[in-house]
DRENMIRO-851314 format. One record per residue (C-alpha): residue number from 0; residue in one letter; x, y, z. Coordinates in Angstrom, 1 decimal, padded with zeros to 4 digits. Example, Ala and Ser with C-alpha at 12.3 -4.5 7.8 and 13.67 -1.06 7.14 Angstrom:
# DRENMIRO-851314
seq=0 type=A east=012.3 north=-004.5 up=007.8
seq=1 type=S east=013.7 north=-001.1 up=007.1
This chain:
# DRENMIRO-851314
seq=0 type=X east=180.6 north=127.2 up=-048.6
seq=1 type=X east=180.8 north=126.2 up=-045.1
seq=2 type=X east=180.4 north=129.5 up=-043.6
seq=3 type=X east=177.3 north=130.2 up=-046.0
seq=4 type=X east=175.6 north=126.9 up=-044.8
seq=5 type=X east=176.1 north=127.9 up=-041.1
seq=6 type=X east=174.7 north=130.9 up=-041.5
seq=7 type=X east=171.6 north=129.9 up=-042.9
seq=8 type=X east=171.6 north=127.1 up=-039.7
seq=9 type=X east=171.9 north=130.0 up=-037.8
seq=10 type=X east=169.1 north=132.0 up=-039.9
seq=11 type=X east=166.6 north=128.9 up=-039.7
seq=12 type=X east=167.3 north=128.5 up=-035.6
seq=13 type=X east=166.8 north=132.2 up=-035.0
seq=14 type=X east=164.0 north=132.5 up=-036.7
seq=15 type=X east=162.8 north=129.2 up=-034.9
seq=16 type=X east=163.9 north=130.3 up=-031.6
seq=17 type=X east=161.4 north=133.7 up=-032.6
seq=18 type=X east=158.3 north=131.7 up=-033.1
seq=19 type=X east=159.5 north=129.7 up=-029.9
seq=20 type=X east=159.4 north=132.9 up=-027.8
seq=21 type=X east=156.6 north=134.5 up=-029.7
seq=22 type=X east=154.6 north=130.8 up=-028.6
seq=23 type=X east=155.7 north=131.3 up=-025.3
seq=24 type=X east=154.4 north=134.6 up=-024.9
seq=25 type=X east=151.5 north=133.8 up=-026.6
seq=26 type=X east=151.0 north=130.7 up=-023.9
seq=27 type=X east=151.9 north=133.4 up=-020.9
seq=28 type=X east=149.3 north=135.8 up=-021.9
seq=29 type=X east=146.9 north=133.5 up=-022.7
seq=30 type=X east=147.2 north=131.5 up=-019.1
seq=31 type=X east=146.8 north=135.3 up=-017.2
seq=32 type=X east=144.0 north=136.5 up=-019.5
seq=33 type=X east=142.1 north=133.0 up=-018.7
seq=34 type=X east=143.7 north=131.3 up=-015.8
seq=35 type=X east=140.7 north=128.9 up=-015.2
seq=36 type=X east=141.2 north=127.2 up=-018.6
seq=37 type=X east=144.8 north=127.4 up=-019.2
seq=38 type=X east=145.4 north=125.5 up=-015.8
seq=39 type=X east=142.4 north=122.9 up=-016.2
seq=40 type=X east=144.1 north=122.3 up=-019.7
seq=41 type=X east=147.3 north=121.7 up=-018.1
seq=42 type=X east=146.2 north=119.5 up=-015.7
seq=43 type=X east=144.0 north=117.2 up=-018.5
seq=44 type=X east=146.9 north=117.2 up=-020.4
seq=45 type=X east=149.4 north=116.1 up=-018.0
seq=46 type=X east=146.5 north=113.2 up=-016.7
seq=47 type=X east=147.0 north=112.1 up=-020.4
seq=48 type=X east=150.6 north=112.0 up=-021.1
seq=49 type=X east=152.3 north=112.1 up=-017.9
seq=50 type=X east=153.1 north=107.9 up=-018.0
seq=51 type=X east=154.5 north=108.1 up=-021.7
seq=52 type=X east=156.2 north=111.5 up=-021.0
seq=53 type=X east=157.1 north=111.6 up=-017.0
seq=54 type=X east=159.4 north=114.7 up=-017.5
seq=55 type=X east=156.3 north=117.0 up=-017.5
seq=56 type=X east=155.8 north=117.0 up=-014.2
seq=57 type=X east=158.9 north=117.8 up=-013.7
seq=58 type=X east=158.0 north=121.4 up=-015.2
seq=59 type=X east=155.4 north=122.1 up=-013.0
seq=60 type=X east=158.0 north=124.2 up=-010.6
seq=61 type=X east=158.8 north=125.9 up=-013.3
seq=62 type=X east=155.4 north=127.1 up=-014.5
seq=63 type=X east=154.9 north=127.6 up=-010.8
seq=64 type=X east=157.5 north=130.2 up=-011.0
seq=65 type=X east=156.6 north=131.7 up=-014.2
seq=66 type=X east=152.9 north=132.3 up=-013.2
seq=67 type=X east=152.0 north=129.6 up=-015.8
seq=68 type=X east=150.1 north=127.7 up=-012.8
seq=69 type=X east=148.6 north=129.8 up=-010.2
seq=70 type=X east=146.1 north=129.3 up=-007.6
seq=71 type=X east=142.4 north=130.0 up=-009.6
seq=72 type=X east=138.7 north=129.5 up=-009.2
seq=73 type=X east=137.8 north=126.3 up=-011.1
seq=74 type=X east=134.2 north=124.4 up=-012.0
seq=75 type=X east=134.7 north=121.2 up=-010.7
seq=76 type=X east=130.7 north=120.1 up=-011.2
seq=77 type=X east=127.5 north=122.2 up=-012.5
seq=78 type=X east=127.1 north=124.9 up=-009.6
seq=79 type=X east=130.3 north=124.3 up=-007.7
seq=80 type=X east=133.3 north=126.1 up=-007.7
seq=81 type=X east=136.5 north=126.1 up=-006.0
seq=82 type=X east=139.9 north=128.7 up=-005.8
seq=83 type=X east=142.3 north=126.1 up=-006.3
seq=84 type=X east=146.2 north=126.3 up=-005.3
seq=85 type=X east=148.2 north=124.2 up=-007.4
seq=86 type=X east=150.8 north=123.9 up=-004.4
seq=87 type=X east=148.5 north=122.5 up=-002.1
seq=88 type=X east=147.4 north=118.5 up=-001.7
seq=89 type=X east=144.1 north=118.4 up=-001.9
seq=90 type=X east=143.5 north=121.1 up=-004.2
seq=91 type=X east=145.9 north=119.9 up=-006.5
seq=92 type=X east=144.2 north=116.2 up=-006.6
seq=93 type=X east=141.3 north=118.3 up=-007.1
seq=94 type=X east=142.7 north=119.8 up=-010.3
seq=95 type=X east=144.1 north=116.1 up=-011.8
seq=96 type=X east=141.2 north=114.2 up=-010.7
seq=97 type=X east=138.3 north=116.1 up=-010.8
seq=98 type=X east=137.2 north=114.5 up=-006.9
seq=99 type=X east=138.9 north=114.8 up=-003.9
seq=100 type=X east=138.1 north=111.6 up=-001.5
seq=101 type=X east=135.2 north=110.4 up=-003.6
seq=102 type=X east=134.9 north=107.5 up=-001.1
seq=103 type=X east=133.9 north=109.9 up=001.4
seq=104 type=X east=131.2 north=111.5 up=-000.6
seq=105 type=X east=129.2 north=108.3 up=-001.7
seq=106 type=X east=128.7 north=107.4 up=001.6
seq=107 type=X east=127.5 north=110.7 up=002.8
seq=108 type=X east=125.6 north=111.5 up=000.0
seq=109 type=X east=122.8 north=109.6 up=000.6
seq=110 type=X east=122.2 north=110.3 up=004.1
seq=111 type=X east=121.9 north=114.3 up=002.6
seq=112 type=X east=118.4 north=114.3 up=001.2
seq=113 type=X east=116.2 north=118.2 up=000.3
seq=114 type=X east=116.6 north=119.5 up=003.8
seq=115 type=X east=118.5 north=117.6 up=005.3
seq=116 type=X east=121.5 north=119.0 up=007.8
seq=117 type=X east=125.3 north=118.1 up=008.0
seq=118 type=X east=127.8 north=119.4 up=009.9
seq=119 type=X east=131.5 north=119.3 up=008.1
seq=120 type=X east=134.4 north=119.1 up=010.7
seq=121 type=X east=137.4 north=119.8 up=009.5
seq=122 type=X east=136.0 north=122.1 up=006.8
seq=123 type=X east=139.1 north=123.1 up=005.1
seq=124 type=X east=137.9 north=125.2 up=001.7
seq=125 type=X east=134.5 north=123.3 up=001.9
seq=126 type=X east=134.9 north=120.9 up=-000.7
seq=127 type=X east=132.5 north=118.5 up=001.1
seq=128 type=X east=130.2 north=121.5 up=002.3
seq=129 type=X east=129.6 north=123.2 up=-001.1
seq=130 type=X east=128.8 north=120.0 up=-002.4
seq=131 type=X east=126.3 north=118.9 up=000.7
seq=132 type=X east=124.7 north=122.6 up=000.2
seq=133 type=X east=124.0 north=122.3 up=-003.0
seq=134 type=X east=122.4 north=118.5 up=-002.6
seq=135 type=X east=120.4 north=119.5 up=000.3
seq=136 type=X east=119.1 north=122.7 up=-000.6
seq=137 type=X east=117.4 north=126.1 up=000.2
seq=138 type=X east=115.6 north=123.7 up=003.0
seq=139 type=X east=118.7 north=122.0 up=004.3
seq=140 type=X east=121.6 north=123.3 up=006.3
seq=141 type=X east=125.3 north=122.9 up=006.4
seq=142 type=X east=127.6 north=123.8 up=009.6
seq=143 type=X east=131.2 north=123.8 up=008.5
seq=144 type=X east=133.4 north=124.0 up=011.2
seq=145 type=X east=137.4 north=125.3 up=010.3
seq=146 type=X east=139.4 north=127.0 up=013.1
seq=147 type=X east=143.0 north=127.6 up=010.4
seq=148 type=X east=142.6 north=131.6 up=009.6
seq=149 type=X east=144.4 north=130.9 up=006.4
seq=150 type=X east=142.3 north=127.8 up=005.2
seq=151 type=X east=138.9 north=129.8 up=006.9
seq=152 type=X east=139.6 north=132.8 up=004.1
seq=153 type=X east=139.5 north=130.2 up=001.2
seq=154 type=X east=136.4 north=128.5 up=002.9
seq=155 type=X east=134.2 north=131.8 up=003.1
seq=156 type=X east=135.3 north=133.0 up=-000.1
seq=157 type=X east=134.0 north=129.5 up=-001.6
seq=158 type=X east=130.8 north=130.0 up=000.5
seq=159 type=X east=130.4 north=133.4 up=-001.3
seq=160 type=X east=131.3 north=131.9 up=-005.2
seq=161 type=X east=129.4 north=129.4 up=-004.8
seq=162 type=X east=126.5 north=131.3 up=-003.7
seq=163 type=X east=125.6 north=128.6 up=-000.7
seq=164 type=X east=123.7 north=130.7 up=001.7
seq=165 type=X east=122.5 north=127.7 up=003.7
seq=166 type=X east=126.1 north=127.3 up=005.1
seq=167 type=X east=126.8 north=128.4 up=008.5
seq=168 type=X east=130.5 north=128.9 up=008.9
seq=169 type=X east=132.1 north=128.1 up=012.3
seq=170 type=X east=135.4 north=129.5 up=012.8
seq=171 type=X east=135.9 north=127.1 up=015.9
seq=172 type=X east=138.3 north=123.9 up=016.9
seq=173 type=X east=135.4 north=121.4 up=018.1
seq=174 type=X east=136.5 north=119.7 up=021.0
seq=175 type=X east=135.0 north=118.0 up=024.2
seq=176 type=X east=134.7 north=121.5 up=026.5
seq=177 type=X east=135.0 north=125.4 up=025.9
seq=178 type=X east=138.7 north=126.2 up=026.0
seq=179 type=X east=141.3 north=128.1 up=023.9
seq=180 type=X east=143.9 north=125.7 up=021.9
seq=181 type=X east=146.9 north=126.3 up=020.3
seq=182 type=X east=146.3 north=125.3 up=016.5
seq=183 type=X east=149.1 north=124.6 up=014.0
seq=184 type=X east=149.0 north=125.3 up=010.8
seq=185 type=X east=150.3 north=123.4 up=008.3
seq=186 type=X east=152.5 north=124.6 up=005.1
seq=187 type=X east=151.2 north=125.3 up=001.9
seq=188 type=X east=152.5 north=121.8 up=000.7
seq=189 type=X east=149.3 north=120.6 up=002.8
seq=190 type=X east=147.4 north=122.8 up=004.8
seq=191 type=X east=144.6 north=119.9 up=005.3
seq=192 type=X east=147.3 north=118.4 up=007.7
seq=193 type=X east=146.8 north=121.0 up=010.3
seq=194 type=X east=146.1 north=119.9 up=013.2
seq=195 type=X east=146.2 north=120.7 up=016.9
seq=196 type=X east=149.5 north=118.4 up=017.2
seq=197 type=X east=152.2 north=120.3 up=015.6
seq=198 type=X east=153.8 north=116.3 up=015.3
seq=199 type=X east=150.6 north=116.0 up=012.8
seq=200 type=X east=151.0 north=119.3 up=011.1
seq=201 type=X east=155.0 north=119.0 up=010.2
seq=202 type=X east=154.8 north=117.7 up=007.0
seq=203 type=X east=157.8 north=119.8 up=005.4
seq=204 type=X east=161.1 north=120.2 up=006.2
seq=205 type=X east=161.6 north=123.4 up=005.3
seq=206 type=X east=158.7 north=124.9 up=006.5
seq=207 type=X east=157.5 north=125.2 up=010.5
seq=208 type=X east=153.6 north=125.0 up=011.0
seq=209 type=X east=152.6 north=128.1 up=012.2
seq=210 type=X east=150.9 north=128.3 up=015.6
seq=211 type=X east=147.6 north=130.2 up=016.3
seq=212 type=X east=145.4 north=130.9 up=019.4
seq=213 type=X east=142.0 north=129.4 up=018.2
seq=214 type=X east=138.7 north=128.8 up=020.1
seq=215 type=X east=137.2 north=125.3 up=021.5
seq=216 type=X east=133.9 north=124.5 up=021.8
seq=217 type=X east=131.7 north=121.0 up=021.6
seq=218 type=X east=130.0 north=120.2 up=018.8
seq=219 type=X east=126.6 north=119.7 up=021.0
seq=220 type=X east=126.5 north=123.4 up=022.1
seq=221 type=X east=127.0 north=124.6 up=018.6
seq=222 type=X east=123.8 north=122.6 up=017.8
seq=223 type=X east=121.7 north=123.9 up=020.6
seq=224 type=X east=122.7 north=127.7 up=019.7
seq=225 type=X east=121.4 north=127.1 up=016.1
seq=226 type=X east=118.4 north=125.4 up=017.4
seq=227 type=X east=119.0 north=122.4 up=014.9
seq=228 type=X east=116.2 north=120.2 up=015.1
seq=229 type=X east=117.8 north=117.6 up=012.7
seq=230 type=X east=121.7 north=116.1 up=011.8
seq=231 type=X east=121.4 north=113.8 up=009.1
seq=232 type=X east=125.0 north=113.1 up=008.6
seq=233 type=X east=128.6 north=113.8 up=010.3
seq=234 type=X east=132.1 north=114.2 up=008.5
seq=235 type=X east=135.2 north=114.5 up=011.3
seq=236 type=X east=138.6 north=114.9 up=009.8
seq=237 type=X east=140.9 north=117.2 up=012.2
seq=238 type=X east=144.7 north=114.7 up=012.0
seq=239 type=X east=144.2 north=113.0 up=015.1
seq=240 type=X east=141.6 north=115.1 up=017.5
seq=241 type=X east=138.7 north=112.4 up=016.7
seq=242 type=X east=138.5 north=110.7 up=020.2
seq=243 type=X east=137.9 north=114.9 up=022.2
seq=244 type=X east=135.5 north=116.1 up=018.8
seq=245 type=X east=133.5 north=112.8 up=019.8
seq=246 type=X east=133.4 north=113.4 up=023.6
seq=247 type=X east=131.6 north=117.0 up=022.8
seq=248 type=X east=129.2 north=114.8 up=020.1
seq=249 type=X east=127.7 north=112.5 up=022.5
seq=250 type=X east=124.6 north=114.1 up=022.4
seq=251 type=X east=123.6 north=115.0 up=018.9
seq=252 type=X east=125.0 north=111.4 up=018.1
seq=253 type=X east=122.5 north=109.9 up=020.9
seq=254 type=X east=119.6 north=112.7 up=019.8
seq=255 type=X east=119.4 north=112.7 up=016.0
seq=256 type=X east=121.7 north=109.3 up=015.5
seq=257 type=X east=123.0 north=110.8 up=012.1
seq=258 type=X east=125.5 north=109.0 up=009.5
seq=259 type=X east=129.1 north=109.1 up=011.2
seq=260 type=X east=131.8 north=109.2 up=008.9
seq=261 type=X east=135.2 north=109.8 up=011.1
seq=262 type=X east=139.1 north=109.6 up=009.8
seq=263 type=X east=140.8 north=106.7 up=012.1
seq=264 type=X east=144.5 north=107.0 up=012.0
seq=265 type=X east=146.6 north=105.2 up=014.8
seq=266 type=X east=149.8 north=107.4 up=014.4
seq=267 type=X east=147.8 north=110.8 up=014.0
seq=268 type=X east=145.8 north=109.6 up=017.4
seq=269 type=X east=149.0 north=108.6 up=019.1
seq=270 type=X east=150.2 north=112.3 up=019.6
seq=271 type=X east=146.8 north=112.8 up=021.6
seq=272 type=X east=147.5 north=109.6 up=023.6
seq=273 type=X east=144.6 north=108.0 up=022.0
seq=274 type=X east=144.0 north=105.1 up=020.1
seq=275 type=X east=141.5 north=103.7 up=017.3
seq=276 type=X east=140.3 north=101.2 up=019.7
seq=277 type=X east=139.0 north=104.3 up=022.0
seq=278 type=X east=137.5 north=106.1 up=019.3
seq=279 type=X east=135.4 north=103.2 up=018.0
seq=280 type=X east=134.4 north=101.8 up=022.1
seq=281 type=X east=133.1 north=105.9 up=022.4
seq=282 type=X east=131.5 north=105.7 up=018.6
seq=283 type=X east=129.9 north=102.3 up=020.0
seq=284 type=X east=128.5 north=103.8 up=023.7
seq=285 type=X east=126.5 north=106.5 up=021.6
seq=286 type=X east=124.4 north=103.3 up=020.2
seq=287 type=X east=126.1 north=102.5 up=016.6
seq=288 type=X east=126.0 north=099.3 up=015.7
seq=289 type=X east=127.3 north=098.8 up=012.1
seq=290 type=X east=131.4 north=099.9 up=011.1
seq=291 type=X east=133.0 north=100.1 up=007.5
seq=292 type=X east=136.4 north=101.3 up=006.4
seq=293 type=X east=135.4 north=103.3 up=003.0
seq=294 type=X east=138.9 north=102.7 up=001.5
seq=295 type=X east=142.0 north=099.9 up=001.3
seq=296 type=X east=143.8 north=101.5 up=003.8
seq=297 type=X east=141.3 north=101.8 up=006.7
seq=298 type=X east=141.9 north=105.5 up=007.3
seq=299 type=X east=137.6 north=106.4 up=006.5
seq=300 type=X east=135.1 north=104.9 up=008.3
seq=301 type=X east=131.0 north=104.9 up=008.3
seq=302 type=X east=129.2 north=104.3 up=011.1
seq=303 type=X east=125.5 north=104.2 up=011.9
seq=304 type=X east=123.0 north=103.6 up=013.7
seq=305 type=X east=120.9 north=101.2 up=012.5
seq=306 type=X east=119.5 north=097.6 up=014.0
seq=307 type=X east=121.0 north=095.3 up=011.9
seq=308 type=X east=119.6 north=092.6 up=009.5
seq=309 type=X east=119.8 north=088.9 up=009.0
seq=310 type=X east=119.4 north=088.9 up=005.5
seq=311 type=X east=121.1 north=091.9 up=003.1
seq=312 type=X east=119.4 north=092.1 up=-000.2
seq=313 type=X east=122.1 north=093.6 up=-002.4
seq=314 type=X east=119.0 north=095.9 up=-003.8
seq=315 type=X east=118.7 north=097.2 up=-000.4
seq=316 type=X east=121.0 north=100.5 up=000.0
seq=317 type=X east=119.6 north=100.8 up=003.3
seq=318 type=X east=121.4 north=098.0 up=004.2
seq=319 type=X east=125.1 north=098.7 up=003.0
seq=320 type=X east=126.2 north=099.5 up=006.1
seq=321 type=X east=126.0 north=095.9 up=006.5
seq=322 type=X east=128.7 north=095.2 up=003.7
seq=323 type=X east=131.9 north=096.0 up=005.4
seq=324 type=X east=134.5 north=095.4 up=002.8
seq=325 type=X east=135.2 north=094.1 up=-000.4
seq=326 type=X east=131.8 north=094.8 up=-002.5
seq=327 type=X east=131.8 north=097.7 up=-005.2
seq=328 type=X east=128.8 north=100.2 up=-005.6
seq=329 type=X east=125.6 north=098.7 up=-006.8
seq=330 type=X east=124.3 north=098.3 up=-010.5
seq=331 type=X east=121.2 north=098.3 up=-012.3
seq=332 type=X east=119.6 north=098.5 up=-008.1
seq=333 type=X east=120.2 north=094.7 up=-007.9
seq=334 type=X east=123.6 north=093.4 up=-008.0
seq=335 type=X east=127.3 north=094.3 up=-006.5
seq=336 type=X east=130.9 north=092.5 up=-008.0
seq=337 type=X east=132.7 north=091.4 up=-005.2
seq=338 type=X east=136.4 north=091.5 up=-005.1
seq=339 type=X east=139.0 north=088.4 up=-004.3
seq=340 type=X east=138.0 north=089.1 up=-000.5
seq=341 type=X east=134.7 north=090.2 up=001.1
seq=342 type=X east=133.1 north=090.7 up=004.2
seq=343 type=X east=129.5 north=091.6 up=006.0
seq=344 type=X east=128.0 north=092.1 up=009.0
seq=345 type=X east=124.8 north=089.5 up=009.7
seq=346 type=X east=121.9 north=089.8 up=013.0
seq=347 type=X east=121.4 north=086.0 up=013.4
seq=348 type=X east=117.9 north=085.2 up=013.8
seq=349 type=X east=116.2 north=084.3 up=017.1
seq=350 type=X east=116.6 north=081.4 up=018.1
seq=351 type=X east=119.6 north=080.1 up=016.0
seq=352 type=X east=121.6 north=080.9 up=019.2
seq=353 type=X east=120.2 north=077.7 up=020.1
seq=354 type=X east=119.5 north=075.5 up=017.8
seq=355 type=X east=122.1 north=076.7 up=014.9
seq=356 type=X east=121.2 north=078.3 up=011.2
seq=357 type=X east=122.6 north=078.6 up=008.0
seq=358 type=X east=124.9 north=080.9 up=005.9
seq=359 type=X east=123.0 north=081.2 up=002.5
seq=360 type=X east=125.0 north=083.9 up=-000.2
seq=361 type=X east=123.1 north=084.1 up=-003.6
seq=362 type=X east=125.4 north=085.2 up=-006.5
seq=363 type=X east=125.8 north=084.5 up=-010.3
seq=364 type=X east=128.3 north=083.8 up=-012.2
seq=365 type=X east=128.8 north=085.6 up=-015.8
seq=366 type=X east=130.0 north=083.9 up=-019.1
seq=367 type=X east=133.1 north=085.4 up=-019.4
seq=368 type=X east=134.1 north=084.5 up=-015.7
seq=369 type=X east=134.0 north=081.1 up=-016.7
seq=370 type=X east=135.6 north=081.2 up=-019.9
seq=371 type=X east=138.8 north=082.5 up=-018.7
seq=372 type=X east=139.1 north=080.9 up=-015.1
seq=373 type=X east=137.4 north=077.9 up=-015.5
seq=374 type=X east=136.1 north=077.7 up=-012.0
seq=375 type=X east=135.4 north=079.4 up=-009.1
seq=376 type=X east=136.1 north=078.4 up=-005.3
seq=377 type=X east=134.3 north=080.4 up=-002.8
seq=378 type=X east=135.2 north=079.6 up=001.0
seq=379 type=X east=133.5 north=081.3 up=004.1
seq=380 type=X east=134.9 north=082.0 up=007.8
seq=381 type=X east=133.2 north=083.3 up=011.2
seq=382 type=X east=135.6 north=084.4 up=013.8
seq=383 type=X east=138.3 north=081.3 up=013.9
seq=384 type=X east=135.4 north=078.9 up=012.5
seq=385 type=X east=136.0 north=077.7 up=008.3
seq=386 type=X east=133.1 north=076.5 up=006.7
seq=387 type=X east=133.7 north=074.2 up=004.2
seq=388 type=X east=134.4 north=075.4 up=000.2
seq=389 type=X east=132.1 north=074.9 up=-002.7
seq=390 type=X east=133.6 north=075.1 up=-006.4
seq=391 type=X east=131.2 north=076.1 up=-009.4
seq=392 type=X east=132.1 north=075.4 up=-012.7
seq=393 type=X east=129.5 north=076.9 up=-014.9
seq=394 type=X east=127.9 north=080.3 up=-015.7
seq=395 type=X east=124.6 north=081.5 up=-014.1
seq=396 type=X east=122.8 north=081.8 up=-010.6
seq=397 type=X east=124.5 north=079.7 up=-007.9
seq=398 type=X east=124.1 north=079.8 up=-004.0
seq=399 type=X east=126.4 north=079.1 up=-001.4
seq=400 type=X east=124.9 north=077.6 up=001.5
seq=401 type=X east=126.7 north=076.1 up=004.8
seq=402 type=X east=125.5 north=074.7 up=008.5
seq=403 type=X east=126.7 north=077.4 up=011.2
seq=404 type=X east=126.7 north=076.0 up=015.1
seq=405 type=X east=124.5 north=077.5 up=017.4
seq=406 type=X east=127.6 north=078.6 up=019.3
seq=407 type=X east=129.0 north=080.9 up=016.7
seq=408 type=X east=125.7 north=082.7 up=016.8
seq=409 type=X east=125.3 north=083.7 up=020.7
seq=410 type=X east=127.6 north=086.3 up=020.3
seq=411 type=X east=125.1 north=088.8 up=019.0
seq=412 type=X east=126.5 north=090.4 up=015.6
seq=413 type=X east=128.1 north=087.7 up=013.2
seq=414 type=X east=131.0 north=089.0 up=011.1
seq=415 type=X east=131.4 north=086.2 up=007.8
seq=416 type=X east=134.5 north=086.7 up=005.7
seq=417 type=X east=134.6 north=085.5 up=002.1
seq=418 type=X east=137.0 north=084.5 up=-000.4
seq=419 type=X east=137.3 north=083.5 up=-003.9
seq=420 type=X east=140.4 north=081.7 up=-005.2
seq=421 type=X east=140.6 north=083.4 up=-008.6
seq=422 type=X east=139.2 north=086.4 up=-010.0
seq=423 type=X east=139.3 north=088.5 up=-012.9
seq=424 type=X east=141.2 north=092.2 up=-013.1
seq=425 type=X east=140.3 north=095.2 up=-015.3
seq=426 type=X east=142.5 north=098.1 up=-014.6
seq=427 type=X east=143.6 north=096.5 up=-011.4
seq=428 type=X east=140.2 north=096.6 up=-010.1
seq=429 type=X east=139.7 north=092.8 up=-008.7
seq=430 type=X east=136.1 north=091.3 up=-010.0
seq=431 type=X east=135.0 north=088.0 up=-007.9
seq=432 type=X east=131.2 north=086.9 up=-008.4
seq=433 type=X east=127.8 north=089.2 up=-008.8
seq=434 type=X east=126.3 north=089.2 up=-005.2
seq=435 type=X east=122.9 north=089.1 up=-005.0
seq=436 type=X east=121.7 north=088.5 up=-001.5
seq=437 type=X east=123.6 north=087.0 up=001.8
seq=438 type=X east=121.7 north=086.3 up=004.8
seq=439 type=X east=121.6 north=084.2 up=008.2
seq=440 type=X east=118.7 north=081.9 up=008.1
seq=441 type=X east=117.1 north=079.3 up=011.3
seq=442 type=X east=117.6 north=075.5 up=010.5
């Protein structure tokens, strides 16, 4: 009786192990005949599941190996494709996010207008290019500049896909005079970290960079060769050359004053003996006046070049520039949420240098704020100088309004740092008060 009962066990998990294998085959063929949607499916499926079930990614090595997951063009938005690697950073935040540095992109966006021209340092497969060619059209230009021989294959061949023939490719390392450098490569794990430090480009232990003889040339003669008459906007990213890609800028900066947006990262800059303090004094000596880290940790910044306001109407994208930290994007063109901490940039008027002014921020509170926290204290500072805080109680349009002394404001640009002592959290996204307006005004 026994033996009969294990034999029909055995019966049932053979003939389950068949369908198993049969899936699995199924499942192999399936991801080699259509790559493109087997490995998108993957990836939405693991962006899903992944925090109930952790263990699948531990199987990605092992569709890695079996040729489940392998490097494949994907459509990431209508008219722009990439060849994705599954093995390498930013393609593979590519593949589980659908964006790669999204900060990055709204801020240069709007500087890339029909015909405008942008010139993308630090290239690698053009994820920021494509997506600037396609935005600024038959009319517009795009320089991409990418000196790595392996990344530069990946970047033409996404030129070609995508069909982007305004984008001039630039094999070159940009750098403050013509020379020949000695680029390293980083591994596959992260070719984005290659850099001309090979301190900056080590990011595995098992695997060297790889060292190339690459050319050096300044931005500004690339711009005269082309005969651009226009640069609306500027991306740099090249771990830790900044400060020497700056140096060869100076002109197009000071000529066409385009949109800056530069990757600041003290220990990347320390193995070129630089510092971020450098970076920004040369940023500042080509005339910009206005600074803003695009994400938590500081490492993205937008500059530009713009004579800034004493009042910032929240409606006002021009203006933005102005809000250094702490607001979110704007809704329905009038309002921004703040978070628990916020901070902009102010041009007091003339005169108040003298005789003083006042701090005026417009904002509204909704419903719900008040429901669940009661009340909320906002509290102000310029420099080392608290102005007094103001709580408000109930729902609706409030403004914040405070003296400021005449000697805070004979410094030229006034930097005001907000607070708010409760807030409320949705998907750990902080949500203060609905700014309106913030300005400087004269007494």
């Amino acid at each position: 009786m026994a033996a009969a009962v294990a034999r029909r066990i055995g019966k049932v998990l053979g003939i389950l192990a068949g369908i198993f294998a049969i899936l699995v085959f199924a499942l192999w063929i399936f991801s080699h005949v259509n790559r493109p949607k087997s490995v998108k499916a993957f990836y939405r499926f693991e962006a899903r599941w992944s925090e109930r079930w952790p263990l699948i990614q531990n199987v990605e090595p092992f569709l890695y190996r079996t040729g489940f997951l392998a490097p494949t063009r994907i459509q990431v938005e209508r008219g722009v494709s990439f060849h994705l690697d599954p093995h390498d950073l930013v393609p593979i935040t590519i593949l589980r996010t659908g964006v790669w540095q999204p900060e990055v992109w709204n801020s240069l966006a709007p500087s890339l207008p029909p015909g405008a021209v942008f010139l993308d340092v630090g290239a690698h497969i053009g994820y920021f290019s494509i997506k600037a060619a396609v935005r600024v059209g038959k009319t517009g230009r795009v320089v991409a500049f990418e000196p790595n021989p392996g990344t530069l294959k990946e970047l033409n061949d996404n030129v070609k896909a995508n069909r982007t023939e305004n984008v001039i490719v630039e094999p070159i390392a940009c750098t403050d005079r013509e020379q020949m450098l000695t680029l390293y490569a980083a591994p596959e794990l992260n070719t984005g970290a290659s850099s001309l430090s090979r301190e900056n480009a080590s990011v595995s232990v098992d695997e060297a960079p790889r060292a190339y003889a690459v050319r050096g040339r300044p931005i500004d003669d690339v711009v005269r060769e082309l005969n651009l008459t226009r640069v609306d906007a500027i991306k740099i990213d090249v771990e830790g050359a900044e400060l020497s890609v700056l140096r060869g800028t100076l002109d197009t900066l000071r000529r066409f004053h385009p949109k800056l947006v530069i990757e600041v990262i003290a220990s990347q800059l320390a193995t070129f003996h630089t510092t971020p303090d450098e970076v920004v004094s040369l940023i500042k000596s080509a005339g910009y006046t206005l600074g803003r880290p695009l994400n938590p940790e500081e490492h993205d910044w937008e500059w530009t070049y713009q004579a800034p306001r004493s009042l910032v109407q929240m409606s006002d994208v021009t203006a933005s520039a102005q809000l250094i930290r702490g607001f979110q994007n704007i809704e329905q063109n009038t309002w921004r949420w703040t978070g628990r901490k916020f901070t902009v940039a102010l041009q007091p008027p003339a005169g108040t240098n003298k005789t003083g002014g006042q701090l005026v921020f417009q904002f509204h509170i909704p419903d719900a704020s008040i429901q669940q926290l009661h009340s909320i204290t906002i509290s102000a500072k310029i420099g080392d100088s608290a102005l007094a805080p103001e709580t408000f109680s109930t729902p609706g349009k409030h403004e914040y309004r405070r003296d400021v002394p005449a000697s805070i404001l004979s410094q030229g640009l006034v930097t005001v740092d907000f607070s708010v002592d409760k807030v409320l959290t949705t998907n750990g996204v902080e949500y203060g008060v609905v700014a309106t307006a913030v300005g400087l005004e004269a007494k």
